[in-house]
N, C-alpha and C positions, 0 to 999 in steps of 0.2 A: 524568053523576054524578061527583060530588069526588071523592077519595080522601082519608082524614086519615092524616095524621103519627102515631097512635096506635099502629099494630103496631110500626114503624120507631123508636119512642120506648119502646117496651118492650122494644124487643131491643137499644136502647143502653144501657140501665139495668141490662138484665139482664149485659151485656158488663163494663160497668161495675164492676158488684158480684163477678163471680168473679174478675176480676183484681186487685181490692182484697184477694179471701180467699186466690188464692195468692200474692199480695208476701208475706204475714204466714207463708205455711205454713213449718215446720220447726221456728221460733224455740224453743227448748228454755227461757227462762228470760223472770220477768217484766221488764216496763220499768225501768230503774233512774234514781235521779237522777246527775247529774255528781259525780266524785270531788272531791274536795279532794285536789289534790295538793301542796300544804304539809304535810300531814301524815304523818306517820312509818309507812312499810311493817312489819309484823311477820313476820319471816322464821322465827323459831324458836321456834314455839308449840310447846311437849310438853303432853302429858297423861298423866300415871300414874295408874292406879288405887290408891289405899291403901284401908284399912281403914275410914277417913271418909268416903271419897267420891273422885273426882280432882280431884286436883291439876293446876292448869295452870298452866305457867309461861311467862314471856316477855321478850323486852327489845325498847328502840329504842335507833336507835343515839344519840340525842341530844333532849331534851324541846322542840320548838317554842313559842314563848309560845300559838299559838292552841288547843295540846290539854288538851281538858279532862276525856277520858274514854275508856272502851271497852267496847263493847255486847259483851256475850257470847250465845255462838250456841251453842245441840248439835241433832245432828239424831240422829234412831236410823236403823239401817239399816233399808231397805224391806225385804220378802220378796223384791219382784220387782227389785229394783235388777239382777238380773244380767240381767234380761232389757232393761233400756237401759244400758249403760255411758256412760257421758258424759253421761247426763241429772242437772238440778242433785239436791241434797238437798236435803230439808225442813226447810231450819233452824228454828227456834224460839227469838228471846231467851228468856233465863235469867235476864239478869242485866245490870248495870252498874257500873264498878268506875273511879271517881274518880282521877284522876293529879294529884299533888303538883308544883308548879315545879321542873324539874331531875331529877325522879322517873325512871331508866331502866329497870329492874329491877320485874318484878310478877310479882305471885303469887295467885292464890285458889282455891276449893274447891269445887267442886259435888257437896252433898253431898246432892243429891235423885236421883239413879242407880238404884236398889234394885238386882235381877237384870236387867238392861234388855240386855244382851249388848254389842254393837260400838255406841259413840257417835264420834259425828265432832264433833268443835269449830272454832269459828270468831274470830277476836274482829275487830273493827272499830273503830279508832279515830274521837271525833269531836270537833270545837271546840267554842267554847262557844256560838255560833248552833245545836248540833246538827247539822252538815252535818258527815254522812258521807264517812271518808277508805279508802282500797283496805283492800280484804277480807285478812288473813293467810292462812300458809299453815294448810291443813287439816290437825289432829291426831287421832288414832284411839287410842283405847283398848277393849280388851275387858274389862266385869265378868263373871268367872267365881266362882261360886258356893263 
């Protein structure tokens, strides 16, 4: 009597497939595409809260011909955020806010906040193919009541 290749071919497949699932384990955030690194890092993103909404403000240090914009990002804080520290937040565009030639200085509002407590902001500059350039620094404001 033969023997087939069938048990010996499902214990390579099955080999196969959990070494597939732990290369991937740990990864904290999704796939991203390749930065644009011509474009302008944003180092000094504030955010204040006023009575309209917050305020975010920003600069670069010099306008590239290829920027044509910048995606605005808030995420709210999780409840369980303390229990992963370093895990990402849940951004959500808001918004997108147009840059002028030579434009270094910006400013805008988000004025849909209500009582939402700690919001974190993000902005992301992008060309004008849409290809996303490095993320800024993260800004935090508290709305209190």
């Amino acid at each position: 009597m033969r023997k087939t290749g069938a048990p010996r071919l499902a214990q390579l497949l099955f080999l196969s497939c959990l070494a597939l699932l732990a290369a991937h384990c740990g990864r904290k955030t999704p796939p991203r595409p390749p930065v644009r690194s011509e474009l302008p890092l944003v180092r000094d993103l504030e955010a204040v809260a006023t009575q309209a909404g917050v305020r975010l403000t920003w600069s670069i240090a010099h306008s590239p011909e290829p920027l044509a914009g910048f995606n605005l990002y808030r995420s709210k804080a999780q409840p369980s955020s303390n229990d992963c520290p370093g895990c990402p937040q849940d951004y959500q565009m808001i918004g997108t806010l147009k840059a002028e030639s030579g434009e270094i200085r910006f400013e805008t509002m988000d004025r849909d906040v209500g009582d939402q407590g700690p919001l974190h902001y993000l902005i992301i500059p992008f060309d004008r193919r849409n290809r996303l350039g490095p993320e800024s620094n993260q800004a935090t404001v508290t709305i209190k009541d």
